[in-house]
N, C-alpha and C positions, 0 to 999 in steps of 0.2 A: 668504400661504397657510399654513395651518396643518397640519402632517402625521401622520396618526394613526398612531403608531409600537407594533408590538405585537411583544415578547420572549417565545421559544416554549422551556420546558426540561421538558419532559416525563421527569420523574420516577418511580420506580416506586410505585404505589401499594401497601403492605404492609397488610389494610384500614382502618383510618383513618390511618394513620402514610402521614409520604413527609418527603422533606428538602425545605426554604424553598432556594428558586432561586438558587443562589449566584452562580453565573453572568451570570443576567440582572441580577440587581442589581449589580454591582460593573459591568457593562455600563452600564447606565442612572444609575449613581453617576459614572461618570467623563463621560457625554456632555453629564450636566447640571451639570456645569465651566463650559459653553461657554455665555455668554449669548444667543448665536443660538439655540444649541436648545433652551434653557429658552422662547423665546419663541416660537419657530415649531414643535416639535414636541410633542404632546398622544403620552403611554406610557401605554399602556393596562394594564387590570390583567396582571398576571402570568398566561399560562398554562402552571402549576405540575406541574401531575401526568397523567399518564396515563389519557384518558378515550374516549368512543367518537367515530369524525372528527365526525359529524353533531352531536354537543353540542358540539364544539370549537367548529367554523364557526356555531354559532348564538349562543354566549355570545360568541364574538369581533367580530362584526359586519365591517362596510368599515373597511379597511386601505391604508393608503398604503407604510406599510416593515414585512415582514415579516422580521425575526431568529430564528433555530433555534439550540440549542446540542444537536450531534448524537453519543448515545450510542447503544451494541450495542442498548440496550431501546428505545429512540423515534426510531431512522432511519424505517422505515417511516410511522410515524404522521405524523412532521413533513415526510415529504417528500408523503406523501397530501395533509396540511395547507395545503403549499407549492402543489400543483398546484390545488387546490380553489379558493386564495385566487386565483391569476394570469388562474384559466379567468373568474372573477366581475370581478376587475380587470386586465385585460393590463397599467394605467400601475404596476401596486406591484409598488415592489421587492424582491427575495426574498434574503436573505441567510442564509448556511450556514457556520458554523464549529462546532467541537469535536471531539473525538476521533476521530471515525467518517469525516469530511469526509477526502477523500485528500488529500493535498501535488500530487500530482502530478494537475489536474482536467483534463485534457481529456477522461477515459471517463466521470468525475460528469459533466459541460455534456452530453454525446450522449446520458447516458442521462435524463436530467434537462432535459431545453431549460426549464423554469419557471425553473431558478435562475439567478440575473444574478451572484452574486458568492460567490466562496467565500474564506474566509479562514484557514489557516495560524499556528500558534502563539500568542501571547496577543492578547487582542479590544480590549482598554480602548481603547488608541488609536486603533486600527485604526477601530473602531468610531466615535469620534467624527469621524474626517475622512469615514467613508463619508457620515455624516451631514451634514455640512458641503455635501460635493461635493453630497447632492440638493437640497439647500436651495437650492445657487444654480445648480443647473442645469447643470454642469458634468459632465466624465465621469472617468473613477476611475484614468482612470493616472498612476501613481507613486504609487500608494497602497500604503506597505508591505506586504509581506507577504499579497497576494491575488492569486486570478487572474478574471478577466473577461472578458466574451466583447464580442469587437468588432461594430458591425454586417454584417461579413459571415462570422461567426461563427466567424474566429478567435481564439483561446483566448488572453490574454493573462497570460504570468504575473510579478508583480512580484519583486522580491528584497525579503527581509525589512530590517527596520532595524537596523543594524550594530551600532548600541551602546544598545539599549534601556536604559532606565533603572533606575538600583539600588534609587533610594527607592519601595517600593510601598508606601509610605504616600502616595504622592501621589495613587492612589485612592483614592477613597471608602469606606470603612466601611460596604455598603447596613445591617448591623443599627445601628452607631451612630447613620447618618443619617436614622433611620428610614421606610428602603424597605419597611418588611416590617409596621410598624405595619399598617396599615390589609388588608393582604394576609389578618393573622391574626386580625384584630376579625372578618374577614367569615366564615370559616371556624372558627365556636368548637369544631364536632363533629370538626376533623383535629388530630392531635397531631404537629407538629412534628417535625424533629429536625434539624441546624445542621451544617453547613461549615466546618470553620478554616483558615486556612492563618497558618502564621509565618513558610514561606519558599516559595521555588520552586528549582526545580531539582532533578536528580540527576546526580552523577559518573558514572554506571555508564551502560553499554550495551549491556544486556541485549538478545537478538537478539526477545523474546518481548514487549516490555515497550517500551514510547511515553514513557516519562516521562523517560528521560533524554535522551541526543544524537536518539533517533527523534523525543523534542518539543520537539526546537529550545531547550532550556532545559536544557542544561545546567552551567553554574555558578550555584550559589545565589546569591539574593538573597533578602532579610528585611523583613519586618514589623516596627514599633519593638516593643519588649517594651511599651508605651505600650498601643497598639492593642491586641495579642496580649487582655492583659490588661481592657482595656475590652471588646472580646467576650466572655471566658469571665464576665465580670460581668453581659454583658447573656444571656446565654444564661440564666444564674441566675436573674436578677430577671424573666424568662418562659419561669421555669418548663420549659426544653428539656431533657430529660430523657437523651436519645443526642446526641452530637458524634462527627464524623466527624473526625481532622484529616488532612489530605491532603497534609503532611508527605511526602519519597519518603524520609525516614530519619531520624526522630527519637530523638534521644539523643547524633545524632553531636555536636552542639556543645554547647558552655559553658552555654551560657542556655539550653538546653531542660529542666535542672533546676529552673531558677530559675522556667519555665513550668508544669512540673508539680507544682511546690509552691504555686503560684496556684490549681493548679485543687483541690488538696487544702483549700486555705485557703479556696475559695470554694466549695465542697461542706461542708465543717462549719459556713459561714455561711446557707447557702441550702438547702443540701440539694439542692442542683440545681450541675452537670450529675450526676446520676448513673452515668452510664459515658462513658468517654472511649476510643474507639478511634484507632490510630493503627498507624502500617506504620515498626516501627524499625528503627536502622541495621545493618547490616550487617557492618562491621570495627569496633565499636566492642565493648568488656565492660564497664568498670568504672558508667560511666554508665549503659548502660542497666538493670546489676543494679540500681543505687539508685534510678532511675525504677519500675522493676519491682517493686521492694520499698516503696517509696512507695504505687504504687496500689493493690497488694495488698492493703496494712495499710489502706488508706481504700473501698476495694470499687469501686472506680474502673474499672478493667479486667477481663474476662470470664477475658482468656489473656494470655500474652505468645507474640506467634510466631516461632520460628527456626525460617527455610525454606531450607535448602539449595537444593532444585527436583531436586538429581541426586547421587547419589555415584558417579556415571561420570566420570574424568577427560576422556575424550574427548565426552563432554555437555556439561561444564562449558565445555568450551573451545570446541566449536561454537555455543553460547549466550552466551559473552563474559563467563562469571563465575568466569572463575580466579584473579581478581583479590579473590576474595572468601572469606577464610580460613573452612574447615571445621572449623578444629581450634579458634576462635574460638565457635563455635555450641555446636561438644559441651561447653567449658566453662562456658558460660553454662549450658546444658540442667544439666551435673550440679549448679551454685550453685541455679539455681532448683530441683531436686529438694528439696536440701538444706534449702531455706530452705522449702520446701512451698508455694510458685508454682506456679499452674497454669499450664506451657506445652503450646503446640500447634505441631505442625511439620508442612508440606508437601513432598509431593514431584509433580514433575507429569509426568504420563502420555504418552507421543508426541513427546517431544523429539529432534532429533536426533541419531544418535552411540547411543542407547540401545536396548539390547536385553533382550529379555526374562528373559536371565539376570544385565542388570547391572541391570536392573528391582529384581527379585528382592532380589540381592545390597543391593541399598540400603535396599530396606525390610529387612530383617535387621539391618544395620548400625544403622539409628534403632531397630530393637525394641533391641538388644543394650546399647543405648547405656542403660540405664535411663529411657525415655523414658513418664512414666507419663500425664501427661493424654490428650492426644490425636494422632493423625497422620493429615491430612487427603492424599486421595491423590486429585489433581486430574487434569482432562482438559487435555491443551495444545490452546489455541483460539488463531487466528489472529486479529491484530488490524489494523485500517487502521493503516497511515503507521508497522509496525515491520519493522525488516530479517528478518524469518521469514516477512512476504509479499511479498517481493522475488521478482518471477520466476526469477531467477540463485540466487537461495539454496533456494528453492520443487524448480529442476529438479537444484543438487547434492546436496539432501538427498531427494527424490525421497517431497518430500512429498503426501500423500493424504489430504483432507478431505473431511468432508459436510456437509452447512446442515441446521441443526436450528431449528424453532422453539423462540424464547426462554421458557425460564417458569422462572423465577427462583427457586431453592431458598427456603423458608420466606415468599415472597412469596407472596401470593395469587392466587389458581387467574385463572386469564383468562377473560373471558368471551367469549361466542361475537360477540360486541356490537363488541371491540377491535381493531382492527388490527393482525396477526401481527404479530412480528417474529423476526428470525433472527440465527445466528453459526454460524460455522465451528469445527468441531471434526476435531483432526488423528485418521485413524485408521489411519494407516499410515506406515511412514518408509522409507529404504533398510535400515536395520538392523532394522527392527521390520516383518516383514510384518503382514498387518492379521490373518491367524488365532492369533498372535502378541499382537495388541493384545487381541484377544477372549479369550485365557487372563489376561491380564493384570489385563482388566476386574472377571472374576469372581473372580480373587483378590485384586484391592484390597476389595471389594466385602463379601467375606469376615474379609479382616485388618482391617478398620474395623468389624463389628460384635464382632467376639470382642475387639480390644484397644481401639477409639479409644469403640465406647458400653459397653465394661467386662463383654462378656455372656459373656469368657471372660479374660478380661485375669490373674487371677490363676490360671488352672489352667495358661494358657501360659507365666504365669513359672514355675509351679512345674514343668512338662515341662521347661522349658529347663536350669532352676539344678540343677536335683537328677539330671535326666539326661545334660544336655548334649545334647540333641536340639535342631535348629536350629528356630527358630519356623515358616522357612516349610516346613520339610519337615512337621510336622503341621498345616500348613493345608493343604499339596498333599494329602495324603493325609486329610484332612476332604473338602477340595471330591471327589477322587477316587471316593470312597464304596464302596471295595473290605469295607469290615468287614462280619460277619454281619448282616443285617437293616436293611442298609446304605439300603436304596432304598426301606424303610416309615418311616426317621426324619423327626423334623419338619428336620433341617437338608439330607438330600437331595431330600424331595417337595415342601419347600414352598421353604423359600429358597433351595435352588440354584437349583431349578427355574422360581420365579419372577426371580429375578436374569439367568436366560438368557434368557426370556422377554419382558423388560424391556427389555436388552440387541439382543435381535431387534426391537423396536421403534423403537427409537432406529438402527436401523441401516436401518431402512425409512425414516427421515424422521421420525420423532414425537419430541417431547422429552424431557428426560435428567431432569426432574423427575416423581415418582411422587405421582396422586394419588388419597388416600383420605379421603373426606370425612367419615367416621366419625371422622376422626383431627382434623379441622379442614381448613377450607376455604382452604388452602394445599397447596405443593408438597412433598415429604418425598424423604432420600434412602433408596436401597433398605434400607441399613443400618440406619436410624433405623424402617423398618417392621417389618425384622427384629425389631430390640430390643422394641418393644408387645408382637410377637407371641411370645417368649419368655416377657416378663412376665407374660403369659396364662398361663403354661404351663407354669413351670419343672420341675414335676416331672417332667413327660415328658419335658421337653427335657436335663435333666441326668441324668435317669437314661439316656439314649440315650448320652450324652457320658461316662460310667461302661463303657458298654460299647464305643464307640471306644475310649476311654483304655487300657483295660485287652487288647484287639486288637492296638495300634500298638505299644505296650509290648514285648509279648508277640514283634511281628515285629521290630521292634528289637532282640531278644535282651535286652532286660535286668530286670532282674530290683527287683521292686517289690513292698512291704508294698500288699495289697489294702485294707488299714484306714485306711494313709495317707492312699493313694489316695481313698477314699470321703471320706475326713475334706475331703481338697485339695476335691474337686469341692464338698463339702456347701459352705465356705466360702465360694468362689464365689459357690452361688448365693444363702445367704444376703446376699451384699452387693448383691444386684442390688435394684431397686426393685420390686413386686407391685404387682399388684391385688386380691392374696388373701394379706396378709401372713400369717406364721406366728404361732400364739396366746403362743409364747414366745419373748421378747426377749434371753432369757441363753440359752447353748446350752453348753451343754458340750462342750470337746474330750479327748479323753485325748493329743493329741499338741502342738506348742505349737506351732501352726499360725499362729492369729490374731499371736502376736509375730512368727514367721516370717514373715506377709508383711505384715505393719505395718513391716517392716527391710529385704525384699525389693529394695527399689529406692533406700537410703541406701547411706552410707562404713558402715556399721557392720551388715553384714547377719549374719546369727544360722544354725545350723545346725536342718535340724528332729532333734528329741529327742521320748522319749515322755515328757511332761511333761505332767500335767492342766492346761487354763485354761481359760476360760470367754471367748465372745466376747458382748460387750454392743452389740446392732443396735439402730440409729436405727429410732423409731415412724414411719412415713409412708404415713398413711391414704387410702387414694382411693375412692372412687364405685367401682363394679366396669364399671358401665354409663356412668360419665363419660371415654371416651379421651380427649376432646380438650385437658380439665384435668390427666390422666395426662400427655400430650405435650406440654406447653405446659411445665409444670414441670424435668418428667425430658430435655425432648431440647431445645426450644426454648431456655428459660431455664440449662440447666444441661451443656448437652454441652459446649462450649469454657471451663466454669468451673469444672467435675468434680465437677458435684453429679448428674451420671446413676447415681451409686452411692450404699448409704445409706454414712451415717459410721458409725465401730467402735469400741469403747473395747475391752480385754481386761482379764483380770486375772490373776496368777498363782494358780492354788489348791492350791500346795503347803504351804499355808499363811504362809507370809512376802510380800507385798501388795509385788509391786520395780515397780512399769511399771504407770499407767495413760496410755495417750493414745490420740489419736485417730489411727486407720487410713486415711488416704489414699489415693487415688491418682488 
């Protein structure tokens, strides 16, 4: 008998882009090891991406072994898939592993009676014996690391295998072996994008976070640098343009230098991979600066990210990351200032231990820190199979979440055609009431449009440096909107107001992505809508922010040159990007502003003086009527790389020509 075996990893579609199925091939790479099952079982093509049930089940046809790799975006679809396929064939068998799959299945079997087998930590093997066992008729106990349901439907569950093996090169290669040939001739209109992995594992155990001790995997194991390197060559020579690698900390080891001077060496050969994302270590500096300054100089990486998650001590230590030096991140942060690296840092929203004023206090601490690209300020979502949805940890921390349909920031809008899907988002803790989280919201919401898309990043340094005013007391008192004429501005009527509005939706059950089709038929965050809508508009919107400034100032008690002042905000907004650029590109200052915050966030920062210079702005022309090429460029392409601002040169014109360079941040 021959068994029609079909591998399910529904991916997200971004619209023609999605990643080649890594999963399933390194599955179907190691089971056709096995001479029995190269002969008795026929793999059907891959089904790769995200589509609606009713094309799935017609492009798939009858099925003997159904395999799912189950993520937050394609639980629903693949278990729709699952029940579809068993209700048409009761004899196939349905098998479920990946992220989303619990450890502990006996509430997946009750609620799910289609599935026969769920599997637990890595598949390769796993995979081939289940294969094994239906070929010869047999039934699946002691099969590592699964559980199964008996015929009188209790729940069996295996122990995993004790000493799994180190060499993973003893799988398969699916890009070497070529799994994916014939995948990608069939589809010439989808662009690719690749999977690497050089090791597994992570040390850390993080209470939010599956990858380390929550995935069973944690001590590393490696890929020979052999392999490593035959990937990043095959990715080249087709042309894959993004790589993901899935690394839980690259840079911590020796050889991962030696890896990303391969991908540098094979990007000046190929031109390909063009960006190289990767998630690095955590206690390590010297390594990862020279990785970091490697991809920089070769255009390889967007950002480099150091993500704390919390500057609450007792956060850190309820999450399991005290293990993991602070004081190590800020100096990385100041080398990469220095070196003019764009980095991006994270902190996440709803953890437990955290409260809204050590919320607060954190993001200050990363504003203060000179922190000039970006600061992403995350929602903490709950995950299958990590100690943050443990019942016992759920009722100490006196956690409160809601199920939000999934739609994927900068992925593509969903259509009414696809099959929901859903994740848990925390919006309450014992320290954080949820009215609490909701001030919270609208001031991440707010400090990521004025610092992290740059729409006020330099008038906040210059409140901060020059007056010592804390950053978030003039966002409290922005979002507040106590100043004259407070409630006719565009950042009270429109973007608070939509921000709250937004926020009330998501809290009814809608999702946390905003969509505006004007902007491109994708998700956007509120912040990234804000910034368009600035760029529409600056004159109004800075001349409003002229008259805050000079309000808060004033209730501050202290005391400020109005010309300055005008000169700081004008700076500003000339660095933001237009639609209606200004006719002239040299501006004059009479104060030496443009060197003042060209220095603003180095070792070596400058006093402001009334000093003539002149600031020399980047030309960048757009369609007035074209948004979606406006946000493709400025937010899509350039928010985590720090091109959502134009570039600056200055010059001095007091006649002697000291300093020209380019103005970052």
């Amino acid at each position: 008998m021959t068994y029609r075996v079909q591998l399910c990893e529904f991916n997200v579609l971004m619209g023609n882009v999605t990643f080649l199925p890594l999963v399933s091939g390194l599955l179907q790479g190691a089971a056709q090891r096995n001479d029995r099952i190269r002969q008795q079982c026929e793999f059907l093509p891959f089904r790769f991406h995200v589509q609606p049930l009713e094309q799935v089940l017609k492009d798939m046809g009858p099925v003997d072994v159904a395999a799912f790799s189950v993520s937050m975006w394609n639980e629903q679809l693949s278990l729709n898939t699952a029940r579809a396929i068993k209700e048409a064939n009761p004899e196939c068998i349905i098998l479920f592993g990946g992220v989303q799959v619990p450890y502990d299945a006996q509430r997946y079997f009750d609620e799910h009676p289609y599935i026969d087998v769920t599997v637990r930590g890595e598949g390769e093997d796993t995979f081939t014996l289940l294969l094994e066992r239906i070929i010869e008729g047999r039934g699946f106990d002691g099969v590592p690391g699964i559980s199964w349901k008996e015929i009188n439907g209790q729940v069996v569950r295996e122990p995993l295998e004790a000493h799994p093996s180190r060499d993973l090169d003893e799988y398969p290669s699916p890009y070497l072996s070529g799994l994916y040939d014939q995948l990608m001739a069939n589809n010439p209109h989808i662009e690719f994008q690749a999977i690497i992995e050089t090791n597994r594992g992570c040390p850390y155990g993080c209470t939010f976070c599956n990858w380390g001790k929550g995935g069973l995997s944690e001590k590393y194991r490696f890929h020979s640098l052999e392999r490593v390197q035959a990937e990043i060559r095959w990715f080249a020579e087709n042309n894959i343009r993004y790589v993901f690698n899935a690394d839980s900390n690259f840079g911590a080891h020796r050889r991962d230098s030696e890896i990303a001077q391969y991908l540098v060496d094979t990007k000046q050969e190929f031109g390909f991979p063009e960006k190289f994302r990767t998630c690095y270590g955590k206690n390590t500096d010297e390594k990862i600066f020279a990785i970091a300054q490697l991809f920089h100089a070769y255009e390889l990486e967007k950002g480099i990210t150091i993500s704390p998650q919390s500057y609450n001590p007792e956060t850190l230590s309820h999450i399991k990351r005290k293990n993991i030096k602070l004081e190590t991140m800020g100096t990385l942060q100041r080398r990469f200032n220095e070196a003019e690296i764009p980095v991006y840092s994270e902190l996440i929203l709803g953890l437990p231990g955290e409260t809204l004023e050590s919320w607060r206090k954190g993001i200050e601490v990363m504003l203060c820190s000179g922190l000039k690209n970006q600061l992403f300020l995350y929602f903490c979502e709950l995950y299958e199979n990590t100690e943050m949805t443990h019942p016992d940890y759920i009722q100490r921390h006196q956690i409160r979440s809601i199920r939000l349909p999934v739609n994927e920031i900068h992925a593509s809008v969903r259509n009414s055609a696809l099959v929901s899907e859903y994740y848990d988002m925390v919006v309450s803790t014992a320290t954080m009431p949820q009215a609490d989280w909701e001030r919270a919201v609208i001031f991440n919401w707010t400090t990521m449009l004025l610092h992290s898309m740059k729409a006020g990043f330099f008038w906040l340094a210059w409140m901060h440096d020059r007056f010592g005013v804390d950053y978030i007391a003039i966002i409290d008192a922005l979002i507040a909107g106590e100043w004259p004429e407070a409630q006719q501005s565009w950042m009270q009527s429109v973007y608070i107001s939509d921000c709250r509005a937004h926020l009330g939706r998501m809290l009814t059950g809608q999702g946390r992505g905003v969509e505006k089709p004007e902007y491109g038929e994708i998700y956007w965050e509120p912040e990234e809508v804000g910034f368009v809508q600035i760029c529409q508009q600056t004159d109004r919107v800075y001349d409003e922010l002229a008259a805050f400034t000079s309000w808060f100032l004033t209730q501050q008690g202290v005391a400020f040159d109005p010309e300055e002042m005008r000169e700081a905000i004008l700076y500003q907004k000339l660095r933001l990007p237009t639609l209606h650029p200004p006719a002239e590109l040299n501006i004059a200052f009479d104060y030496n502003l443009p060197q003042y915050f060209d220095r603003i966030t180095g070792n070596e920062p400058i006093a402001v003086a009334r000093q003539p210079q002149t600031l020399i702005i980047e030309e960048r022309l757009f369609d007035p009527d074209d948004l979606k090429t406006f946000m493709r460029k400025n937010v899509l392409w350039g928010r985590k790389s720090g091109a959502n601002i134009l570039q600056a040169q200055w010059r001095n014109d007091s006649g002697l020509e000291l300093e020209k360079r380019a103005a970052n941040a």
